[in-house]
BATI-873102 format. One record per residue (C-alpha): y, z, x. Coordinates in steps of 0.5 Angstrom, whole numbers, plus 500, padded with zeros to 3 digits. Layout:
REM BATI-873102
YZX;...
END
This chain:
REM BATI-873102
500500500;507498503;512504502;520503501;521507508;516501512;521496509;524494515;532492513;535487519;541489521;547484522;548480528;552481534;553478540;548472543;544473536;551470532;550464536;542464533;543458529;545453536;536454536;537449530;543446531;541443538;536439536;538437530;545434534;540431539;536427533;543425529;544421535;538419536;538416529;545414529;546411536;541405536;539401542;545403546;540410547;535406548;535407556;536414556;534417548;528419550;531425556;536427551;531428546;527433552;534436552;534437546;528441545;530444552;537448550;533451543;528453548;534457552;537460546;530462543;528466551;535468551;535472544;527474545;531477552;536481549;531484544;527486549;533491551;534493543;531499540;525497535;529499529;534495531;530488533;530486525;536481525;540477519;545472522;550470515;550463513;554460507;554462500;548456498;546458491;550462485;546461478;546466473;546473477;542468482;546469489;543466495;545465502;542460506;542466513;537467518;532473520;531473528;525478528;519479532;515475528;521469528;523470535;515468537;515463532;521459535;518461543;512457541;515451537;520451542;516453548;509448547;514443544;518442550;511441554;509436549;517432549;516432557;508429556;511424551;516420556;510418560;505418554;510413550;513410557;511403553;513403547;519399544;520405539;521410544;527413543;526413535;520417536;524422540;528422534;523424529;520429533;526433534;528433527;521436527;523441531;529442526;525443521;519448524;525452526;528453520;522455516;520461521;527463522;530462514;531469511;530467505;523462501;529457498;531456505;523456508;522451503;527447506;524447513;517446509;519439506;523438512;517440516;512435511;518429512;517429520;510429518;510423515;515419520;511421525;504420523;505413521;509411527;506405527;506403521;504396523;496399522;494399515;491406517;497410520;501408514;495410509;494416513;502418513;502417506;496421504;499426508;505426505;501427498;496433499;502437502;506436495;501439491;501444495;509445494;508446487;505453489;511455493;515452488;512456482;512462487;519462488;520462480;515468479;520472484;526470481;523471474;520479477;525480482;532477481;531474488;528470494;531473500;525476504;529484504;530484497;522482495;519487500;523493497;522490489;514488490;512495488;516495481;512488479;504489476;498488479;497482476;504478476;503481484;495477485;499471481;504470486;500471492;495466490;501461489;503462496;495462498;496454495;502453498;499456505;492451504;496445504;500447509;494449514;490444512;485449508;479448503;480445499;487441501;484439507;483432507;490429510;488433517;482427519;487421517;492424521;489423528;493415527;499418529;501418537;497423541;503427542;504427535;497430534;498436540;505438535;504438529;496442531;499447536;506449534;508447529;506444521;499447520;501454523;506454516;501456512;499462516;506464517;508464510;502469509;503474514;510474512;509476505;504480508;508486503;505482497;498481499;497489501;498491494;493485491;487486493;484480489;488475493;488478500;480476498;482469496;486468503;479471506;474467502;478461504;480463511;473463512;470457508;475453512;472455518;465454517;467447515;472445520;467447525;462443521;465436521;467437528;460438529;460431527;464426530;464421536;471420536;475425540;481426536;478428530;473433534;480437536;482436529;475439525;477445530;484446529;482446521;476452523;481456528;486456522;481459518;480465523;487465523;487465515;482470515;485476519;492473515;488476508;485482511;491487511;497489516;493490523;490483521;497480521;498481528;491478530;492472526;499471530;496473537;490467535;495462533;500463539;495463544;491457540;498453541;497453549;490451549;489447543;496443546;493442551;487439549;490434545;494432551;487432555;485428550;490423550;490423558;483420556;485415551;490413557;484412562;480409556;485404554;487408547;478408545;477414542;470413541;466419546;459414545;464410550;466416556;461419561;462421568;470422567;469428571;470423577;475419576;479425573;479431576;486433574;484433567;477435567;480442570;486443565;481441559;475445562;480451561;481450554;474449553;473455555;479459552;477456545;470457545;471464547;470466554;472472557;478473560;481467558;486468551;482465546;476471547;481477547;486472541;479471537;475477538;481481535;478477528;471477529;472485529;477486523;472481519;466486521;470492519;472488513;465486511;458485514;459478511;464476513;463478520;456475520;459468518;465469523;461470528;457464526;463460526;464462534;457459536;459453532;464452535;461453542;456448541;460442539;466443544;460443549;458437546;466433547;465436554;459433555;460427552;467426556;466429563;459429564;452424564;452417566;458412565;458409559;464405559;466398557;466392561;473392563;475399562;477402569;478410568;484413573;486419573;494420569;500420572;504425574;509426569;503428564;499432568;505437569;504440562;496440562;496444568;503449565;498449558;492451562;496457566;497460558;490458557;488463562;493469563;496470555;490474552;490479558;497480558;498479550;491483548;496490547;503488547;503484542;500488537;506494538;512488538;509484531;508491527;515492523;514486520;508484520;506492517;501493522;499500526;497497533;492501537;491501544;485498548;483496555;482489556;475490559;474495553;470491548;466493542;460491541;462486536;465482541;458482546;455479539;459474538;460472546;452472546;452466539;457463544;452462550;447461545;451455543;454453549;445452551;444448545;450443546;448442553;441441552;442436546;448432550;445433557;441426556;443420553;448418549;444415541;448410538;445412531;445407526;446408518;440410515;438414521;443418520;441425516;445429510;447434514;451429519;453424514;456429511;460431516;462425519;465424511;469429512;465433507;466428502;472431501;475424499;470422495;471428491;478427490;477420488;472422483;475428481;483426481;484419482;478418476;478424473;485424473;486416471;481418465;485424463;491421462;488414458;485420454;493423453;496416452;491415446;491422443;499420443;498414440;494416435;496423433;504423435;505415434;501415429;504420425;512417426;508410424;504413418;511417415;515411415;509406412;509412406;517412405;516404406;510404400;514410396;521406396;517399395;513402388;521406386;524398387;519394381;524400377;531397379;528390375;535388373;533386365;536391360;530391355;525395361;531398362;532400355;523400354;523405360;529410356;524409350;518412353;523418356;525421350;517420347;515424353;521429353;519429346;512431347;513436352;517440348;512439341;506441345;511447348;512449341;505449339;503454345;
END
């Protein structure tokens, strides 16, 4: 239960934290004269773009320094904006939060971005569109940047749009492929639905509280019910999945590996699909008074997990592998995110250090792809170890970390949950930990299929180590890899407990419970397997070979199929049913009214004949029958 006295209230900004606003405004500079300066910043666009991400960076270091020196009461900061909403007794300002929990958020976006930028200079060396993309992703960076930092839902919602519009420009960037311009699009979609949960959230909250602001929610959801509270909850559980790429709005992540690879390392790592996991663990004051939507967010933490592992259990190409992963560790984080406040703190621990390793898988994956002239088809490597010691090193590291290997930081990040889960219930301890081991298996299996074996390229491929400029932030990247678990394991519980509600409790870093052994020996079991299944030839499977469990996989759980029968059908169907129902009931009606008045005045017309003797006639059989009346009235 969340008392008024845990209620954090931030305090008004002084100082640096006045100029909190530049972190957004910096990039947001940078992308309007990118977008406004044509090809004059061809030649140069693309540094600027990089210095764009750069400068929000300083900023964010410069914040999160001078809140190191402040007492933790005093670490929760409102910087006021502008006067955004007055409707009714509605009155809202679109002002910002820096906090522990939003101070992380932007080192992150800011932090891994920049690395990403850097990487995308050398990555898109060759592309006429350079400078657009620069563009594009630092109005991503805008975007991101004010949904963490927002004070407020409304305001979070307009960096979520923002967030999902970049999206959109990015993963079709070439949208001369049929494919990227499909994909961008079905991405652009599936997130809309989930929109419609946030939107109907921030109108429950105006209907129960009076206000959106972070403040006034947290101090006002004790005087709501149990209900409307699990109500709300699980309309940010729906705006959260579609975000994150949840069970069941999962289906846009797959498709979005057709934008650039650096596009794929942005929106994986630090930026779109850590939303949903924010959105939560910031309205975390909702969540602990609602037992039955902490429960949603469990089940479809968990859920996602295994089926995230399950699909990239499947897949050949290398892209699509990481993104399988990147759906099941956000089911991690989602699962800590619904098992109460000490939960919360995990979950942010896991999605920081899964922003470093996982970037940097996907820039290794594109290290690659450069190598492999743009095939991502694993079938197709083998032996690239030889040819690419840099990145098979770099990318070794976040195997290891992602997988869970001590000391390296996804070990400590993820042992944290698969504790929690334990102690949550055995169930969802069980299928965590099984979720770790399948991990392993299929992220050994990438290993193998890449870096080990025998050569299996194309005639005409000539793998070569990448230049130098995309080595820089592989090998930064793997340095977090391996240091942030030990150096985050403790403190990071301590700096994310006032807004996260959380009562963090020390431990050594060689302190682990025996949930972590359990789950370290699943991980070896299913490093063993991976190895032995992949240590020989590589199979082509054809169709009819291939059983029901893969085929599924590879089909992304038929998650298309199903919202093609169940939506695009099914919802096709639905609506020829209502259009007939209006026809006939509703059109029907009016139609029917009008041939009865018609009808009524037709028979009414034969009366107005215009000959005085019906006339006279019609006069006669009046009086007989008035005459009648009153005779039989007499008699009764």
């Amino acid at each position: 239960m969340v008392s008024l006295l845990e209620i954090v209230i931030p305090v008004e900004a002084t100082g640096l934290f006045s100029y909190s606003w530049l972190m957004i405004a910096i990039p947001m500079l940078v992308s309007a004269i990118l977008l406004l300066g044509g090809k004059a910043t061809d030649s140069w666009g693309h540094w600027l773009g990089v210095l764009g991400v750069l400068g929000s960076l300083a900023v964010a270091l410069a914040l999160w320094i001078t809140m190191l020196g402040l007492p933790v009461a005093e670490r929760a900061v409102h910087v006021s904006g502008f006067d955004w909403v007055s409707v009714g007794n509605l009155n809202l300002q679109a002002g910002l939060l820096v906090d522990q929990l939003s101070i992380l958020f932007a080192l992150l976006v800011t932090g891994v971005g920049s690395l990403i930028f850097i990487y995308s200079v050398g990555y898109m060396a060759h592309d006429p569109n350079r400078r657009l993309f620069f563009a594009f992703l630092n109005l991503f960076i805008v975007a991101m940047l004010v949904l963490v930092l927002a004070d407020n839902y409304l305001l979070l919602f307009l960096g979520w749009e923002g967030v999902g519009l970049a999206s959109y420009l990015l993963i079709g960037f070439w949208q001369g492929r049929h494919s990227a311009a499909l994909a961008a699009k079905k991405a652009f979609v599936v997130n809309r639905v989930g929109d419609l949960g946030l939107l109907t959230a921030m109108f429950t909250m105006v209907g129960l509280f009076g206000s959106v602001n972070f403040t006034d929610v947290n101090q006002a959801v004790g005087s709501a019910s149990t209900t409307w509270l699990t109500a709300l909850g699980l309309f940010l559980l729906l705006a959260a999945c579609g975000k994150s790429a949840q069970v069941p709005l999962q289906s846009w992540l797959l498709d979005a590996m057709e934008g650039p690879t650096p596009v794929s390392a942005l929106i994986h790592a630090a930026t779109m699909v850590t939303a949903g996991v924010y959105l939560v663990v910031r309205s975390h004051s909702i969540y602990e008074l609602t037992a039955a939507a902490s429960l949603a967010v469990c089940i479809v933490g968990v859920v996602t997990l295994l089926a995230g592992a399950w699909i990239g259990s499947t897949k050949d190409d290398i892209k699509k592998v990481l993104a399988g992963s990147t759906m099941s560790q956000i089911g991690y984080m989602m699962l800590a995110a619904g098992i109460g406040p000490a939960g919360g703190a995990f979950a942010i621990f896991h999605l920081f250090t899964h922003g470093f390793f996982k970037a940097n898988l996907f820039l290794g994956a594109g290290s690659v792809m450069h190598a492999m002239n743009d095939d991502t088809d694993m079938r197709h490597f083998g032996a690239l170890r030889k040819v690419m010691p840099w990145t098979f090193v770099t990318f070794g590291i976040s195997y290891l970390a992602i997988i869970g290997i001590p000391p390296l930081a996804g070990f400590y990040s993820k042992d944290h949950i698969v504790v929690a889960a334990w102690e949550q219930g055995w169930y969802f301890g069980l299928l965590a930990t099984l979720g770790a081991g399948i991990t392993a298996f299929y992220m050994t299996r990438l290993m193998m299929m890449t870096f080990f074996g025998k050569k299996r390229w194309a005639e005409g491929v000539h793998p070569h180590e990448s230049p130098k400029i995309l080595l820089f932030p592989l090998i930064v990247l793997s340095i977090g890899a391996i240091v942030l678990g030990v150096v985050l394991n403790n403190a990071i519980q301590y700096w994310l407990a006032p807004p996260t509600g959380g009562h963090p409790h020390s431990a050594a870093w060689w302190d682990i419970p025996w949930q972590g052994w359990v789950t370290l020996l699943v991980v070896l079991v299913g490093v063993g397997i991976g190895y032995l299944m992949y240590r020989g030839e590589i199979s082509y499977e054809q169709p009819h070979t291939i059983n029901p469990i893969v085929y599924i996989g590879r089909n992304d759980l038929l998650a298309d199929q199903f919202n093609d029968v169940v939506f695009v059908r099914g919802g096709g169907a639905a609506a020829a049913a209502v259009a007939t129902l209006d026809d006939v009931i509703v059109d029907g009606s009016v139609r029917s009214a009008g041939s009865l008045a018609k009808g009524i005045g037709g028979a009414l017309s034969k009366l107005e004949s215009g000959y005085a003797r019906s006339y006279g006639l019609t006069m006669v059989i009046g009086a007989i029958a008035v005459g009648v009346v009153l005779i039989l009235g007499r008699l009764a």
